[in-house]
MDAnalysis code that builds the backbone (N, CA, C; Angstrom):
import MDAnalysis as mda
import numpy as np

u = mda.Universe.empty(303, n_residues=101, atom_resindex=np.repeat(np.arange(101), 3), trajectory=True)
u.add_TopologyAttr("name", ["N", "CA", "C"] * 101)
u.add_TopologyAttr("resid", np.arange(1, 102))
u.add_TopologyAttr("resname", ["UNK", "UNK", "UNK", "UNK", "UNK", "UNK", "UNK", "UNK", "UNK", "UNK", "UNK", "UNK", "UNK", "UNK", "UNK", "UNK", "UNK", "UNK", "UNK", "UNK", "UNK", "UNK", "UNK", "UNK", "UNK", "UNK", "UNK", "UNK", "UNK", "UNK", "UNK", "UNK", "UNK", "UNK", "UNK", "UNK", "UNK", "UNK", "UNK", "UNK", "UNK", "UNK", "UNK", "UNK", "UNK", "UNK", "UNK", "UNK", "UNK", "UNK", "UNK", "UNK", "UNK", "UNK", "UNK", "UNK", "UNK", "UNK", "UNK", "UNK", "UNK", "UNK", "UNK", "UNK", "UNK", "UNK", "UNK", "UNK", "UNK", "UNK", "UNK", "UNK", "UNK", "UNK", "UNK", "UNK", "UNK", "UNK", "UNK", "UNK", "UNK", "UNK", "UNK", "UNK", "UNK", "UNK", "UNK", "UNK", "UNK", "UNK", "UNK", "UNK", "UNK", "UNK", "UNK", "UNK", "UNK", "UNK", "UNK", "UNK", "UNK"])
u.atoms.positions = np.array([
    [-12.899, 34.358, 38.135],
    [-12.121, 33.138, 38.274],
    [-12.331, 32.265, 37.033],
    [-10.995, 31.484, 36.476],
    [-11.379, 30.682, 35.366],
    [-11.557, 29.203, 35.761],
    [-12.353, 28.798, 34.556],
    [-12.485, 27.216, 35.166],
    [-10.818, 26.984, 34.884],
    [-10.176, 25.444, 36.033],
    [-9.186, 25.263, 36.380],
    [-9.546, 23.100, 36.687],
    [-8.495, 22.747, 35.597],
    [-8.249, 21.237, 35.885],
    [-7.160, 21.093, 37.036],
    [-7.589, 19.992, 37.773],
    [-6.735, 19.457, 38.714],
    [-5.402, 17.983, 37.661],
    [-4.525, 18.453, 37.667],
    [-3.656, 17.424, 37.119],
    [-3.349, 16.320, 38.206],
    [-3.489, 15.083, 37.349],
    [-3.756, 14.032, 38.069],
    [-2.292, 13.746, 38.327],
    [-1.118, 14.248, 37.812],
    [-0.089, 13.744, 38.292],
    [0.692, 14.336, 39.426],
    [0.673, 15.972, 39.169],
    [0.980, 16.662, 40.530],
    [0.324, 17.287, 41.294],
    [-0.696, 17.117, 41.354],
    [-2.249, 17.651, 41.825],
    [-1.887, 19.052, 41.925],
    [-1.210, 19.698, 40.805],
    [-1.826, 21.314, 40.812],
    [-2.709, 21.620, 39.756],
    [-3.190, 23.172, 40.294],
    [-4.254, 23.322, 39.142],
    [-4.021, 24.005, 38.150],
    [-4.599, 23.934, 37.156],
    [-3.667, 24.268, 35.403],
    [-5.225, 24.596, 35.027],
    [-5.282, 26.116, 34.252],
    [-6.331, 26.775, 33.103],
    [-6.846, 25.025, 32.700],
    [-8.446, 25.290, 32.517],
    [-8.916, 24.392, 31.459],
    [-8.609, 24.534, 30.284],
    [-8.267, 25.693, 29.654],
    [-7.988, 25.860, 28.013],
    [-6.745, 24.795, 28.084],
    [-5.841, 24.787, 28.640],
    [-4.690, 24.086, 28.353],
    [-4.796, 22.249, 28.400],
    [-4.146, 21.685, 27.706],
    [-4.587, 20.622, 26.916],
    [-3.033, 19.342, 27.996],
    [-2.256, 20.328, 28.053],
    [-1.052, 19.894, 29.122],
    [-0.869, 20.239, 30.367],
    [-0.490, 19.921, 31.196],
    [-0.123, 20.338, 32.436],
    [1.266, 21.670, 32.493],
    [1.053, 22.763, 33.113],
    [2.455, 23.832, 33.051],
    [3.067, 23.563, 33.936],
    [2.828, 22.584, 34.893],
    [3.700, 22.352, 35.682],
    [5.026, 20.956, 35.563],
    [4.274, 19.635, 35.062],
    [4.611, 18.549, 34.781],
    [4.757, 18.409, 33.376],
    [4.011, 19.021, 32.701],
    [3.312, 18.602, 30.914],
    [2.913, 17.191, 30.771],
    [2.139, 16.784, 31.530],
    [0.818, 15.636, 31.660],
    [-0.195, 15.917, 30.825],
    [-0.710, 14.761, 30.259],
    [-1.755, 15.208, 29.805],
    [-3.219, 15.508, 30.582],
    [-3.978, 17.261, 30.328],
    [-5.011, 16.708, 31.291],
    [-6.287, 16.660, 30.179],
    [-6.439, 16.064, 29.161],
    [-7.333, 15.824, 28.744],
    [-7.676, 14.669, 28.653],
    [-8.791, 13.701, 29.350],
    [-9.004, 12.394, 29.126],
    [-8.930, 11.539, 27.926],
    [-9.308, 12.594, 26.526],
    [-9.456, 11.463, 26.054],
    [-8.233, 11.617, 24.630],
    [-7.518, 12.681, 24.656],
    [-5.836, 12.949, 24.362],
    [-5.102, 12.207, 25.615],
    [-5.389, 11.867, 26.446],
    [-4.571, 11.356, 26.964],
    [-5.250, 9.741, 26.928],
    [-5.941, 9.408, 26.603],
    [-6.416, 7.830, 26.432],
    [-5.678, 7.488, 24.924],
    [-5.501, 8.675, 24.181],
    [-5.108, 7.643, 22.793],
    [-3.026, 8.013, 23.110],
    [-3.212, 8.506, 24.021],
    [-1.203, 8.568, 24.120],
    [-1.252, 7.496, 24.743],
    [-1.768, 6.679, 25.254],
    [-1.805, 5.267, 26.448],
    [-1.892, 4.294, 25.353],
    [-3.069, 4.486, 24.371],
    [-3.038, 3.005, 23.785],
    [-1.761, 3.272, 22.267],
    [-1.472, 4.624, 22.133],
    [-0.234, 4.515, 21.290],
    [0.725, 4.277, 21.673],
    [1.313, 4.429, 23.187],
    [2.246, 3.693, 23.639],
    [1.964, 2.479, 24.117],
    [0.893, 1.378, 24.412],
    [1.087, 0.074, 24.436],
    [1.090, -0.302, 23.141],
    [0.432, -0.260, 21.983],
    [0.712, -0.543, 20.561],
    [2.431, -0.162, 20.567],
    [2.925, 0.817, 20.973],
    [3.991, 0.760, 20.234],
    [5.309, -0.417, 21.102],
    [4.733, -0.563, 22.433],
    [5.257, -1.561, 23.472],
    [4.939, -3.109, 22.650],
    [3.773, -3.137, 22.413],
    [3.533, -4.457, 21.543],
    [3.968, -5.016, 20.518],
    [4.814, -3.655, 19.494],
    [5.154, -4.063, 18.333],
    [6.833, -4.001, 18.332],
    [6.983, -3.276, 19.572],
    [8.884, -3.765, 19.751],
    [8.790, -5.312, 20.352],
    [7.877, -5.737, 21.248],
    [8.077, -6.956, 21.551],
    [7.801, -7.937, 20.840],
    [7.177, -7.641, 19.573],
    [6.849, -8.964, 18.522],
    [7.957, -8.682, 17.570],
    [8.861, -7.661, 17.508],
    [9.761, -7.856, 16.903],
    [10.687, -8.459, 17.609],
    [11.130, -8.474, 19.218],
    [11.963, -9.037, 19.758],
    [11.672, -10.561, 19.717],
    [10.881, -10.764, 19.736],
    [10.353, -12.230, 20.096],
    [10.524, -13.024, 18.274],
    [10.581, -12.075, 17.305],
    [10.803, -12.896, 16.122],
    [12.108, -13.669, 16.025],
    [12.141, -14.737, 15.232],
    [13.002, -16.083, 15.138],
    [13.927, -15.291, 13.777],
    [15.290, -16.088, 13.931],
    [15.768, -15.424, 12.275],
    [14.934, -16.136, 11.252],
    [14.472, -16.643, 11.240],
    [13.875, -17.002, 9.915],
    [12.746, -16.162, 9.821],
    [11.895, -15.669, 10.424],
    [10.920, -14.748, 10.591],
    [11.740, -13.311, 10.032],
    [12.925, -12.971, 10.973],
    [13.609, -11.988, 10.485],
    [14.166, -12.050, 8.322],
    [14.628, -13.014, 9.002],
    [14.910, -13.225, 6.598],
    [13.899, -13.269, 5.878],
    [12.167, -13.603, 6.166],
    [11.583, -13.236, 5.466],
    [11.070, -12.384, 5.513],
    [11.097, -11.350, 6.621],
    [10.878, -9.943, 6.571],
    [11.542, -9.092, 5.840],
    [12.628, -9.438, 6.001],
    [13.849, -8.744, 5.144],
    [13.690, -8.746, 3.757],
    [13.796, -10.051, 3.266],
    [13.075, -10.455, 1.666],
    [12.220, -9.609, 1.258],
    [11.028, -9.680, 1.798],
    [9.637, -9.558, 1.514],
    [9.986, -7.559, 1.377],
    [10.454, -7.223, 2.515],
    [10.998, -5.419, 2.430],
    [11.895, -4.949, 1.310],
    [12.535, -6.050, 0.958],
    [13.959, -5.845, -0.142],
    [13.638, -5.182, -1.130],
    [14.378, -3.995, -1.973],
    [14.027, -3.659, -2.996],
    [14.761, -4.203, -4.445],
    [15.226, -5.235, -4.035],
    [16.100, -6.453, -4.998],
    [15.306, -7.001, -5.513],
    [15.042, -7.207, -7.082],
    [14.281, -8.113, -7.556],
    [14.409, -9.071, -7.612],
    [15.880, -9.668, -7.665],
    [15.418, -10.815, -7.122],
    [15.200, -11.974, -5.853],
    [15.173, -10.239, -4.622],
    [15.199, -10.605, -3.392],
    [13.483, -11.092, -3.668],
    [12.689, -9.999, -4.553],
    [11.484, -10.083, -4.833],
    [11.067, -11.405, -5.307],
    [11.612, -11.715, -6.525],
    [10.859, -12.851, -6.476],
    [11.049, -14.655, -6.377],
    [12.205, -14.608, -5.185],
    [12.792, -15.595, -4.227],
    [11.585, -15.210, -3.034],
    [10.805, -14.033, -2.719],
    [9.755, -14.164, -1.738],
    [8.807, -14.573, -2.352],
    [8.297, -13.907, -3.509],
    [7.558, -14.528, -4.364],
    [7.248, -16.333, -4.378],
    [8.122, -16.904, -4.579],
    [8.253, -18.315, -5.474],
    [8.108, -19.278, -3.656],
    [8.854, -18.471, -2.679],
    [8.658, -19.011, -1.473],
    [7.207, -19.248, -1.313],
    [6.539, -17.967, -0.997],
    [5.054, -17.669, -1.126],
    [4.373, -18.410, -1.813],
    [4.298, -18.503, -3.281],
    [3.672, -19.981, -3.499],
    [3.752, -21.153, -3.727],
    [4.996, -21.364, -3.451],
    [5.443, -23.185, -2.885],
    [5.026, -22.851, -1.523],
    [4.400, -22.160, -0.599],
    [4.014, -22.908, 1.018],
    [2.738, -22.461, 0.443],
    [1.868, -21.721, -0.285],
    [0.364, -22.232, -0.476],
    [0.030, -23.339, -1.289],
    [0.788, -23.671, -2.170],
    [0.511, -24.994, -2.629],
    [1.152, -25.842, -1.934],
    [1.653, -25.996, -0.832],
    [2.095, -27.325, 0.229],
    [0.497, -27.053, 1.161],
    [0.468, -25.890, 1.857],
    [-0.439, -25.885, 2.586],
    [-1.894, -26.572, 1.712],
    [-2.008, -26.352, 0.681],
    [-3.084, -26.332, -0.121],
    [-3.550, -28.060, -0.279],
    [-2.221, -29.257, -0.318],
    [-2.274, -30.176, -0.239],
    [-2.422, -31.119, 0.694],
    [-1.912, -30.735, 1.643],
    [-1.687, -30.375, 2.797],
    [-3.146, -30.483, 3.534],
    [-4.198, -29.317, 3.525],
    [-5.538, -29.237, 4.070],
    [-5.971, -30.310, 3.111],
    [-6.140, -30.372, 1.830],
    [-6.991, -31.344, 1.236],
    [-6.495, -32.882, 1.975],
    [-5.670, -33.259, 2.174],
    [-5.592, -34.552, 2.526],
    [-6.146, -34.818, 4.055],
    [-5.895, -33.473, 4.615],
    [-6.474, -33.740, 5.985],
    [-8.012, -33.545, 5.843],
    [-8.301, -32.848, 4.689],
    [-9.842, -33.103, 4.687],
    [-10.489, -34.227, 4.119],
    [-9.412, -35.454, 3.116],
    [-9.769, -36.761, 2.954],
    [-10.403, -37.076, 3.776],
    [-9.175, -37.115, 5.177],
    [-9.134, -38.379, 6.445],
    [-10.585, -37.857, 6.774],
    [-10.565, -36.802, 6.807],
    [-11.853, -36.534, 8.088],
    [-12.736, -36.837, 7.239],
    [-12.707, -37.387, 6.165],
    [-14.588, -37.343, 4.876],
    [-14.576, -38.926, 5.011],
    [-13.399, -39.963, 5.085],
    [-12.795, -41.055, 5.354],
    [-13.556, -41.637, 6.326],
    [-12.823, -40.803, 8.051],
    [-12.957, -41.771, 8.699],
    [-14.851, -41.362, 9.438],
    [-15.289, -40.603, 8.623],
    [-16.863, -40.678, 9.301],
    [-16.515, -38.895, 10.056],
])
């Protein structure tokens, strides 16, 4: 007799050599089947942060992907006019707080 996995989805029993189920094609290996689980919530996670993006999120994705130079460096020049806003930006809020105690 060979050793024999019980498949957790149709409870028949399937050779241990086999890595799938022959009846369903489940996975019966725990831990091939733990990284098909977290590659499909990663991949559930990253259609929904694309759904959930704003168009402006979308145009600078687009930009930033473009193979236009001067889609390139309109992302560019964006990019560092908001670190030098941000940059002024934290320093003044780190005045107030040296300011007010």
């Amino acid at each position: 007799m060979t050793n024999q996995r019980k498949c957790h989805d149709c409870g028949k029993w399937t050779d241990s050599s086999e890595n799938y189920c022959v009846f369903c094609d489940a996975t019966l290996d725990p831990v091939l089947r733990a990284k098909e689980e977290k590659a499909e919530r990663d991949r559930i996670a990253r259609e929904k942060k694309l759904l959930a993006e704003t168009k402006f999120e979308k145009y600078l994705r687009s930009l930033q992907e473009s193979e236009k130079p001067g889609h390139q460096i309109f992302f560019k020049v964006l990019n560092v006019a908001f670190t030098i806003y941000m940059g002024v930006l934290s320093f003044f809020i780190w005045l107030i707080a040296l300011i007010s105690g």
